[in-house]
N, C-alpha and C positions, 0 to 999 in steps of 0.2 A: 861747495855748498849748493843744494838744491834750494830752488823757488819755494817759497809758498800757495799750495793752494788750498782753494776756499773748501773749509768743513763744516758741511750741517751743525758736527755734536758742539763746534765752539759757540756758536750762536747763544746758548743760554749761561754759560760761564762770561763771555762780553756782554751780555746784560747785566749779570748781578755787580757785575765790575764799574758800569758804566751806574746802578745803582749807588753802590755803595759810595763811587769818587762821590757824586751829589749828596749823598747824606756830611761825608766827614766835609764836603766844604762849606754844608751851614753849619756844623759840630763846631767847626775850630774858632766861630761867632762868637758863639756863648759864653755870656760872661765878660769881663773886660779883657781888651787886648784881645789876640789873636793866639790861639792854644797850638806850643810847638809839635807837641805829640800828635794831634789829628791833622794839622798841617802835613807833618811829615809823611802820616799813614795815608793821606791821599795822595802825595807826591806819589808815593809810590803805587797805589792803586794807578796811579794816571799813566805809569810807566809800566805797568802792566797791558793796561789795556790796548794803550802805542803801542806795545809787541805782539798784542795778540790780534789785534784787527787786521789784518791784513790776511789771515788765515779766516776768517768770517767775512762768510758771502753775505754780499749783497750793503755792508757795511760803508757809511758813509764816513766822513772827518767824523769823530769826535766832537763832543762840544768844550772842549778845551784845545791849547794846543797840544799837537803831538809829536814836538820835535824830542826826540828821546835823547837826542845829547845833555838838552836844557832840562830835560827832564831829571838825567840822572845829578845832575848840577844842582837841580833845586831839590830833591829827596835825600842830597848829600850834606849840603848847608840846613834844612830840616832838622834833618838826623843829628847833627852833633849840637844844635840847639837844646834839643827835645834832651838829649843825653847828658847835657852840659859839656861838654867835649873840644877839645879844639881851643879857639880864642874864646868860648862861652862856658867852658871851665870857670868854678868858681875860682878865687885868686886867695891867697894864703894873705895873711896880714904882713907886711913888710918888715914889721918891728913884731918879735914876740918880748915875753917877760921868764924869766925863764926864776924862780924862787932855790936857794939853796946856794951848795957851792961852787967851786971851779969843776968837781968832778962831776955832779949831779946832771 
């Protein structure tokens, strides 16, 4: 695997990036509670951007953290919120009713 080195053309692609996380983390404010979907959508913008700074010169931390392991941990747990998925699956009723006969 080769290094990364720093590219001018990523400089404005890690802006709209570093953009957008800051929009979706006052987005996912609004309203009560905390909104899975935009949640999750900046996890993952934020694990974008982890991956792409270091290829953009002159680039300093982040203003979040950017440990990408955590990262992908938390846009994973996100995700299956947002999706209902996982333990966040909605859950069947234990007892149904079931109308008719044995065969039915």
């Amino acid at each position: 695997m080769t290094g990364s080195r720093p590219n001018p053309a990523f400089v404005p692609a890690y802006e709209v990036l570093l953009e957008l996380e800051e929009r979706l983390e006052a987005l996912r404010h609004v309203g009560s509670g905390v909104d899975p979907h935009a949640t999750a959508a900046m996890h993952a913008i934020r694990f974008a951007a982890a991956i792409l700074r270091p290829a953009v010169p002159g680039s300093g931390p982040p203003p979040f953290p950017d440990d990408t392991a955590r990262l992908l941990e938390l846009m994973d747990n996100w995700r299956d919120v947002a999706l209902e998925l996982g333990e966040f699956a909605p859950t069947r009723p234990a007892l149904q009713l079931h109308l008719g006969g044995k065969d039915s």
